[in-house]
N, C-alpha and C positions, 0 to 999 in steps of 0.2 A: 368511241366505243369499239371500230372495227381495231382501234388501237393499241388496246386492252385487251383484248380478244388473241393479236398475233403473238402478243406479249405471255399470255398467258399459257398459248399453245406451246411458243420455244421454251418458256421454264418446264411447262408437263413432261417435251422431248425428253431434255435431260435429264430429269429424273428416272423416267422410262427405260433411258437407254444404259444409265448406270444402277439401275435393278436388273437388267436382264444382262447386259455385262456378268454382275456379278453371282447371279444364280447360274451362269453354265460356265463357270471360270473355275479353272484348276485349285486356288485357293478354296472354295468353297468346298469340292471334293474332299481338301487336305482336312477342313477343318469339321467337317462331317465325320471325317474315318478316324483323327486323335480323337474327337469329346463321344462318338456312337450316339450325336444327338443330331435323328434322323426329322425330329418336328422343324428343325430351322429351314430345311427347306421349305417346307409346307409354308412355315410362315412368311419367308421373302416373298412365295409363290403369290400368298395371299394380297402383299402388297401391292405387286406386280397388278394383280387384279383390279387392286380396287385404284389403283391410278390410272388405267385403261378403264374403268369405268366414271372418272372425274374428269376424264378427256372428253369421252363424248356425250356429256353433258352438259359441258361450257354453251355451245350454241343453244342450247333450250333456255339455260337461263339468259341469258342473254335474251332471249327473243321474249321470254316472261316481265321481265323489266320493263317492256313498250306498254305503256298502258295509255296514251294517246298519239296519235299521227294529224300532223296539220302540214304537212310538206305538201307541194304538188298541186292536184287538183279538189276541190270538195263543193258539192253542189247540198241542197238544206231547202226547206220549207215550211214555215211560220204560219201561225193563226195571231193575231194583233188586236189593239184596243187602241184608239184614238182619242186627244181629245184637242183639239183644237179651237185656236183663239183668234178673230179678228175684230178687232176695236170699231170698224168704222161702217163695214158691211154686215157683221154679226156683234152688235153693242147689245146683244142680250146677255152675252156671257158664251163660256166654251161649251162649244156643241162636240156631242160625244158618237164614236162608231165603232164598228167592228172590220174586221177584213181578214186577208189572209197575204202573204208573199214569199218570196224566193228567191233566193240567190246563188251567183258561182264566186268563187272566191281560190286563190292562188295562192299557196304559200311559198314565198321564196327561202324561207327556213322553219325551224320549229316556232319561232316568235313571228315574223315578219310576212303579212299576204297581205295582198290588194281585193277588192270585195267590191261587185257589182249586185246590188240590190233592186227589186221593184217592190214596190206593196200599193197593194188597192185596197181602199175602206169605201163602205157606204155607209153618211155620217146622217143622223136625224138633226134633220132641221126644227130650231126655236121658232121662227122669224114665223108671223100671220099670215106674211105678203108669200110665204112661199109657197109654190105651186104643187109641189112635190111633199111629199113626208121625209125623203130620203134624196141626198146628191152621192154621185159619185168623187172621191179624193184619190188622184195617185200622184205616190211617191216615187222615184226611180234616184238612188245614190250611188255614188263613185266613193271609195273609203280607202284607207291606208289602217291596217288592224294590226295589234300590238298583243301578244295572248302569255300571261306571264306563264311562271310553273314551266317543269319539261316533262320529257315526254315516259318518266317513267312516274307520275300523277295522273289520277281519275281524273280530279276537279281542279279545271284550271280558266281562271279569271281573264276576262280582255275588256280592254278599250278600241276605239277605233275615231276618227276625224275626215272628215273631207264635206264635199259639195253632195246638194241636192237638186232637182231637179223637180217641181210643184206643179199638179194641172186642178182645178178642179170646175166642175159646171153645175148651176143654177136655175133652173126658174121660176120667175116673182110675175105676181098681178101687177099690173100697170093701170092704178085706178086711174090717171087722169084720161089713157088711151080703148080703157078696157080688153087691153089684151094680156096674153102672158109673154112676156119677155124672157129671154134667154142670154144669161151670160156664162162665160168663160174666161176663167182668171190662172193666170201660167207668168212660172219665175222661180229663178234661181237661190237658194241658200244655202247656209251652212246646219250640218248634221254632225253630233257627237254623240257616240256611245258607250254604254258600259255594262260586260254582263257575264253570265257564267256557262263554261262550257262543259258537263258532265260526260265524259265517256264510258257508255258500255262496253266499248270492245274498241282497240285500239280504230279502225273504219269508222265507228257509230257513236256521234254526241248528241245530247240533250241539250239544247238551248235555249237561257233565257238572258233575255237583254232588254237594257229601255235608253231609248234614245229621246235625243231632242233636236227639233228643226225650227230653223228661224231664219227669214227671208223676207224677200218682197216681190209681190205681184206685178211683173214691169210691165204685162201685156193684158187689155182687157176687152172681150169682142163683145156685143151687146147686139144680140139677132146676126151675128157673123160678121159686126160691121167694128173696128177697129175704134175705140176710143181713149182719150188720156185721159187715163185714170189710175193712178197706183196705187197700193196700200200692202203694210206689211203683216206678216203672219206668224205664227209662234204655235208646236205643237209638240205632245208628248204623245211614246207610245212605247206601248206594252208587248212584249214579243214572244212566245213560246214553240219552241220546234225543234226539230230534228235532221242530222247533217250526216252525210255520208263523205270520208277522207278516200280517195281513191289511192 
């Protein structure tokens, strides 16, 4: 762009400079005084003008054409929809939530940023045995984001790939003890996504994306106390917000 730009500057010179050359050049006098046609001035003058005024309007439109920015720095925050699946602790089927999260994210060009994400949901629990109506689920992901379109498009589509990072906590009745128990279940997976980034103003997008995560719970404490026990998880989510590109 800035390429185009210097380009466009040195053709404007010359033409500039061989208009005004030729409006206070002895020729022009001569040929004023044989034809006594006094408007040609006026009209080179006219030229003159209006090429000085196509010069310095190069940078506007230039700067009009940006109609998103992902370079740099840009920080965003989401309102989300969960729904999550575990076969063997929750064999009722996908229990569903809501939540909200945030992220900073890097772009090392108009395509290419790195993307640190958190989200918390609080998911309603199916299960009888559970003590609670409501658990808490957090996400935290590391991503690698691909955002196609350039930057002189409103709406421009992305994907993205990397690791997750799972915690979530529970508590169920323990008829055979009669108490409530407490567990906590944390592990690593993978997260892909895919979504749309609408910009207002080259700074300010709209975002909607939905991702998927899938992993396994390597770690399980039951009343803080460490047991082996694994099991793997699978979950979709819904994402809607708003990002400011610094």
């Amino acid at each position: 762009m800035m390429q185009l730009m210097i380009s466009r500057l040195s053709n404007s010179w010359v033409v500039f400079h061989i208009i005004f050359k030729f409006l206070f050049s002895d020729n022009l006098h001569i040929i004023a005084d044989k034809t006594n046609h006094k408007p040609m001035k006026s009209y080179i003058t006219f030229l003159l003008l209006l090429a000085c005024g196509w010069l310095t309007n190069i940078s506007a439109q230039e700067v009009i054409s940006m109609q998103s920015k992902t370079t740099g720095v840009s920080i965003g925050a989401a309102a989300g929809f969960l729904s999550f699946s575990d076969n063997i602790v929750h064999p009722d089927g996908a229990e569903t939530g809501f939540g909200f999260g945030g992220h900073i994210q890097y772009g090392f060009s108009h395509k290419f940023a790195a993307v640190l994400a958190v989200q918390n949901y609080s998911v309603t629990a199916k299960s009888i045995n559970a003590a609670d109506n409501s658990y808490p689920y957090l996400e935290v992901d590391g991503s690698v984001a691909f955002t196609f379109g350039s930057t002189n498009t409103q709406l421009r589509p992305m994907i993205s790939v990397g690791g997750t990072y799972t915690k979530m906590s529970e508590s169920y009745y323990n008829f055979d003890t009669g108490n409530i128990q407490d567990e906590v279940y944390s592990g690593i997976g993978f997260v892909g996504s895919a979504g749309l980034n609408y910009f207002i103003k080259p700074e300010l997008s709209v975002d909607l994306s939905f991702q998927i995560h899938s992993g396994a719970f390597s770690k399980t404490l039951v009343d803080r106390f460490p047991v082996n026990f694994q099991h793997s998880y699978y979950t979709i989510n819904g994402l809607l917000g708003i990002s400011y590109h610094f």
